[in-house]
Backbone as JSON Lines, residues from 0, in Angstrom:
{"i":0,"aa":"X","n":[0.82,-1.17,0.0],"ca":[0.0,0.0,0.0],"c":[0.87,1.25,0.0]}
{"i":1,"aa":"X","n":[0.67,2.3,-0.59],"ca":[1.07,3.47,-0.67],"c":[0.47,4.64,-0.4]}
{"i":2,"aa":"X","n":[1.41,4.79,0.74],"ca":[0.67,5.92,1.56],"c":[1.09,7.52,1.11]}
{"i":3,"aa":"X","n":[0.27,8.19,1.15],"ca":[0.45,9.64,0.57],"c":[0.71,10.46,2.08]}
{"i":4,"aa":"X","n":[1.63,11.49,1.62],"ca":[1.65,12.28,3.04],"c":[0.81,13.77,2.56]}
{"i":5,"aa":"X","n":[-0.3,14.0,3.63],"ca":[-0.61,15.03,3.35],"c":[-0.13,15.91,4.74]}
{"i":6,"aa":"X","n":[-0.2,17.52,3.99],"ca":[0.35,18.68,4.87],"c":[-0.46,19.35,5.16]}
{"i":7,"aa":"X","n":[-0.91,19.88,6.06],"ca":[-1.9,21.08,6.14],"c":[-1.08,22.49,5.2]}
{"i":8,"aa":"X","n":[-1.89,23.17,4.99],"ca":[-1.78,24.03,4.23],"c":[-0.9,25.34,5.28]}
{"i":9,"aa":"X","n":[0.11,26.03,4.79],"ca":[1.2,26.84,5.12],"c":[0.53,28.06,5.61]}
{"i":10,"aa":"X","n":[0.37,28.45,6.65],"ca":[-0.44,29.87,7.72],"c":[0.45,31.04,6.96]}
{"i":11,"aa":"X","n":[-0.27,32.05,6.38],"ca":[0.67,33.37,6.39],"c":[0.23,33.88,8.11]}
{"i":12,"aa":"X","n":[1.69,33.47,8.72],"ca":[1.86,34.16,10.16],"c":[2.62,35.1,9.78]}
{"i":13,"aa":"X","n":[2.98,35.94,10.8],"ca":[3.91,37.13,11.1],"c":[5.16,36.3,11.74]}
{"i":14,"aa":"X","n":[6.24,36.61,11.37],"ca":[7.58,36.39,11.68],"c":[8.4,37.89,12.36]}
{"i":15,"aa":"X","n":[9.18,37.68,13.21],"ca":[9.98,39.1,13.33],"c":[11.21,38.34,13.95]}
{"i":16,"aa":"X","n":[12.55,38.79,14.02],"ca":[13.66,38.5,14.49],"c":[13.67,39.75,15.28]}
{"i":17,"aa":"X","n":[14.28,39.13,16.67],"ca":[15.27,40.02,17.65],"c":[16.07,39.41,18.64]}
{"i":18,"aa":"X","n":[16.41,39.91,19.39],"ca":[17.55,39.46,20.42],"c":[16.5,39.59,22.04]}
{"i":19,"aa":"X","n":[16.86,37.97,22.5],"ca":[16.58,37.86,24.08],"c":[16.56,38.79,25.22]}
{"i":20,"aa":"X","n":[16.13,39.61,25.71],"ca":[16.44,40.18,26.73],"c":[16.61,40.1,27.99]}
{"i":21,"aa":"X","n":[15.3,38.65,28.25],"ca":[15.45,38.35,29.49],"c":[14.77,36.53,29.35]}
{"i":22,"aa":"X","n":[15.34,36.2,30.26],"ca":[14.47,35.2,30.32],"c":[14.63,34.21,31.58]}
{"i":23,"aa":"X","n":[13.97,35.0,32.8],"ca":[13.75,34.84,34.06],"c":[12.52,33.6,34.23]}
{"i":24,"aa":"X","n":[11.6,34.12,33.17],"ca":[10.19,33.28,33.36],"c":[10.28,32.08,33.03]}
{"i":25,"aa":"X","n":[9.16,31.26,33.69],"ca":[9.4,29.55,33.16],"c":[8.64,29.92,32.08]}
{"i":26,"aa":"X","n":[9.24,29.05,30.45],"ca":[8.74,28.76,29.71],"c":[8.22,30.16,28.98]}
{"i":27,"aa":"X","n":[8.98,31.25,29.21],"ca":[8.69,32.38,28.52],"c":[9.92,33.78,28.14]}
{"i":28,"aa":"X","n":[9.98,34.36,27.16],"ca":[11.1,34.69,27.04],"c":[10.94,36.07,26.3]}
{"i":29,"aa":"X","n":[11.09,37.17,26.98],"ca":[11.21,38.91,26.3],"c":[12.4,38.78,25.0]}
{"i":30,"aa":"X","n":[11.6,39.42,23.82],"ca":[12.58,39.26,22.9],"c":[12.09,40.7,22.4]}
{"i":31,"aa":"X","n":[13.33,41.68,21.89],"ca":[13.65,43.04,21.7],"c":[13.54,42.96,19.94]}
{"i":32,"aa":"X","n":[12.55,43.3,19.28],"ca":[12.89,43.72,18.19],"c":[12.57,45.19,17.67]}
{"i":33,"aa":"X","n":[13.75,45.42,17.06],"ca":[13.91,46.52,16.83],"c":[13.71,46.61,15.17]}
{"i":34,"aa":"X","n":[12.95,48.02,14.72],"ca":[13.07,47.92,12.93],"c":[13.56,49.49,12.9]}
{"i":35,"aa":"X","n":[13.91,50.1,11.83],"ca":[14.47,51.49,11.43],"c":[13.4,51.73,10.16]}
{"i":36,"aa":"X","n":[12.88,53.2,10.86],"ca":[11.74,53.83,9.97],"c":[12.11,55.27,9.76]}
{"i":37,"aa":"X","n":[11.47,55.67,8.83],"ca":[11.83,57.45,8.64],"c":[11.02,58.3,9.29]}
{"i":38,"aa":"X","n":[11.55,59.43,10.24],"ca":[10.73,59.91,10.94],"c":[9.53,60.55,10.18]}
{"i":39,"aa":"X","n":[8.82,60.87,10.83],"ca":[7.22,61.9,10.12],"c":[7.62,62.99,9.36]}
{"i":40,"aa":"X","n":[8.06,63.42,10.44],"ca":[8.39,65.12,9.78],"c":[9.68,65.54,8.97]}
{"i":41,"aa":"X","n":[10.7,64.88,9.84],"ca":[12.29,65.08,9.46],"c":[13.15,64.21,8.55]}
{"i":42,"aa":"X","n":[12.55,63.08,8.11],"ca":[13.0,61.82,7.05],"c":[13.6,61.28,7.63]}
{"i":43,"aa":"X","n":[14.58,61.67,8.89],"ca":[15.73,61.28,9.29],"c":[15.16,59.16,9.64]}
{"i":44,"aa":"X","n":[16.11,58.4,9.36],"ca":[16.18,57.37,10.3],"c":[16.62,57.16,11.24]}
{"i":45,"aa":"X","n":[15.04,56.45,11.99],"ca":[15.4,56.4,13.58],"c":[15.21,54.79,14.0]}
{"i":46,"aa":"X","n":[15.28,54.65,15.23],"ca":[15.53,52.96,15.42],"c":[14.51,52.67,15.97]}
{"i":47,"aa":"X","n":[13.21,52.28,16.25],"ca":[12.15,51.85,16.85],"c":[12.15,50.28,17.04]}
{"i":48,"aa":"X","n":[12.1,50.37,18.1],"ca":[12.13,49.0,19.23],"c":[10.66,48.96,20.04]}
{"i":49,"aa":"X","n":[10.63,47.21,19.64],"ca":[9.16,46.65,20.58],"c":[9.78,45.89,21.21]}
{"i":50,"aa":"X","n":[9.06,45.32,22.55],"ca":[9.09,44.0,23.52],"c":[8.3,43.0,23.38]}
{"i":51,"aa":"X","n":[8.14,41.68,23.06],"ca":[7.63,40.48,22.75],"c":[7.58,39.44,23.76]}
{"i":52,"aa":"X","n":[6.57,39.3,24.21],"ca":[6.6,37.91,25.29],"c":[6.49,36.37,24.69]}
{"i":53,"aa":"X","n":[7.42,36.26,24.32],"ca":[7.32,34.81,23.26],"c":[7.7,33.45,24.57]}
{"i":54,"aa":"X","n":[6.71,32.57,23.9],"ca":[6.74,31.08,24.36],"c":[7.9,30.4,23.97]}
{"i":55,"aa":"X","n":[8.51,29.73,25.0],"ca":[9.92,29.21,24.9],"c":[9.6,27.46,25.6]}
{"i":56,"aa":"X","n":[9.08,26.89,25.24],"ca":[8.16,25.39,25.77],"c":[9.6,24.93,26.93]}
{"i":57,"aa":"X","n":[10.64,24.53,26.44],"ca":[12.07,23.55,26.73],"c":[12.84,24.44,27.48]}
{"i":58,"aa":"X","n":[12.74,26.18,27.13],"ca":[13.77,26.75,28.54],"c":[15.13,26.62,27.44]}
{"i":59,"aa":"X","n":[15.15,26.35,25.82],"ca":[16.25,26.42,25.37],"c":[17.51,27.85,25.14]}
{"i":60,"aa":"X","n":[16.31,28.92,25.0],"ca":[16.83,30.2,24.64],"c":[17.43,30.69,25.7]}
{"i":61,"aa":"X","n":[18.59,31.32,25.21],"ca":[19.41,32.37,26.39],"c":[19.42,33.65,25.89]}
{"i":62,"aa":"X","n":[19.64,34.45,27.13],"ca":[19.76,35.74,27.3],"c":[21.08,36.34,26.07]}
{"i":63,"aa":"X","n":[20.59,37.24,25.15],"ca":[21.58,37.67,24.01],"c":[21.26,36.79,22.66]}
{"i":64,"aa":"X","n":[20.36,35.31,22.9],"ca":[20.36,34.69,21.61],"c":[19.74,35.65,20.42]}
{"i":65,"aa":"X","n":[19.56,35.55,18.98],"ca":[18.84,36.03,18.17],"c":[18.12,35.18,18.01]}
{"i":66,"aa":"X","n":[17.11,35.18,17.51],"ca":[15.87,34.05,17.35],"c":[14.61,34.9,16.8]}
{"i":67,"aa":"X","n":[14.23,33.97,15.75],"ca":[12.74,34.19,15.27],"c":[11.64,33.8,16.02]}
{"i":68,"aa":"X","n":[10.87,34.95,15.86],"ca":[9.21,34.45,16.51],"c":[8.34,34.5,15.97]}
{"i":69,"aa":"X","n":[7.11,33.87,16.11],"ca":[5.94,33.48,15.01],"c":[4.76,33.87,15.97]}
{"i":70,"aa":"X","n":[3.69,34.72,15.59],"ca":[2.38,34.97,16.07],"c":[1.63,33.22,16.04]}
{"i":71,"aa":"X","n":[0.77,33.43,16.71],"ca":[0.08,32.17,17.15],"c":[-1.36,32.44,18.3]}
{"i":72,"aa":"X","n":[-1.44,31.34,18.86],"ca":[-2.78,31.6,19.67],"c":[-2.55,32.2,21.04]}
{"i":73,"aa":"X","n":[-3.2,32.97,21.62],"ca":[-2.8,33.74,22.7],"c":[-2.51,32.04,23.63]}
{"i":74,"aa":"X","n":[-1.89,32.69,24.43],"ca":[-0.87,31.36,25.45],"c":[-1.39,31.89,26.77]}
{"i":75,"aa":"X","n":[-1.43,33.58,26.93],"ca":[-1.3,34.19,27.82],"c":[-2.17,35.15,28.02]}
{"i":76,"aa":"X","n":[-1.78,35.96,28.73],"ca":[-2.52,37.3,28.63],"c":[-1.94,38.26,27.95]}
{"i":77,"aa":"X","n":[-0.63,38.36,27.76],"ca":[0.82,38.93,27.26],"c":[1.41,38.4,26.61]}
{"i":78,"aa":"X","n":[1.2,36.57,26.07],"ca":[2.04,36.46,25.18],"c":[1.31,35.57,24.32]}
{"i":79,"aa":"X","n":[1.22,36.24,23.19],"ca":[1.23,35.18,21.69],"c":[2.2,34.94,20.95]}
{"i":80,"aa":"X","n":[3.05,34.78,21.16],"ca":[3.98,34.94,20.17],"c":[4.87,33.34,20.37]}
{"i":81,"aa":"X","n":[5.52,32.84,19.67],"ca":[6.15,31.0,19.82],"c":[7.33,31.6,19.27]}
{"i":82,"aa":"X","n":[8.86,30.96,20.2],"ca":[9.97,30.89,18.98],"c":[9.9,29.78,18.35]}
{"i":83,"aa":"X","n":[10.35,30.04,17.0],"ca":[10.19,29.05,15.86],"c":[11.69,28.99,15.95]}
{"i":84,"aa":"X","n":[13.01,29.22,15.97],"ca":[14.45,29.34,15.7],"c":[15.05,30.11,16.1]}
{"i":85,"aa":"X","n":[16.4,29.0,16.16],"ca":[17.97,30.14,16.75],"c":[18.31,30.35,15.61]}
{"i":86,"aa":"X","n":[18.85,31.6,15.32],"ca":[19.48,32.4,14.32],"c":[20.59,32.5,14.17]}
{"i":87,"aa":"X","n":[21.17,33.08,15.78],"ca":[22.41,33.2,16.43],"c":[22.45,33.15,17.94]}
{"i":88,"aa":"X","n":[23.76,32.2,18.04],"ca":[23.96,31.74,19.98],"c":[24.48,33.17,19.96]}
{"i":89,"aa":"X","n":[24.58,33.49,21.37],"ca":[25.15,34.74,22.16],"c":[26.4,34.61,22.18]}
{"i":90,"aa":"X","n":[26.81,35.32,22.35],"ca":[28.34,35.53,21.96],"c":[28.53,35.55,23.77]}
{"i":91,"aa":"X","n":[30.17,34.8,23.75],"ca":[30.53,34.97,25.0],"c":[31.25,36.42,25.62]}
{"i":92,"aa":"X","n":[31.16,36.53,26.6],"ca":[31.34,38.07,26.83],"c":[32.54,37.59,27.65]}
């Protein structure tokens, strides 16, 4: 017999990369992303930074990693967000 593999069909989620900031909480992890936009008035580019409460299931991510996060079903009250990947380990200081 030959079995077919079927896939569910591919979610357009939201993706964003940033860097760990903290990750004190069980199973949860502040991630800093930052994007560069042109101001309103002055054109100039400036650096605008958000905070992300992303789900970390295993406790793998450390403080400084880069890592992608993916929108998903609220988890929390504060966090929807899942890491999907390490990007980059933290550099040793």
């Amino acid at each position: 017999m030959s079995e077919t593999q079927t896939t569910a069909p591919v979610k357009n989620t939201r993706t964003l990369i940033g860097r760990i900031v903290s990750d004190k909480r069980a199973k949860t992890v502040t991630v800093l992303v930052e994007r560069r936009a042109a101001h309103e008035l002055y054109g100039k580019i400036v650096a605008r930074s958000r905070k992300y409460h992303a789900h970390d299931e295993n406790g793998d991510y450390k403080l400084g990693d880069l890592v992608e996060i993916a929108e998903g079903r609220p988890i929390s009250k504060t966090k929807s967000w899942v890491v999907t990947r390490l990007i980059e380990k933290a550099k040793l200081v």
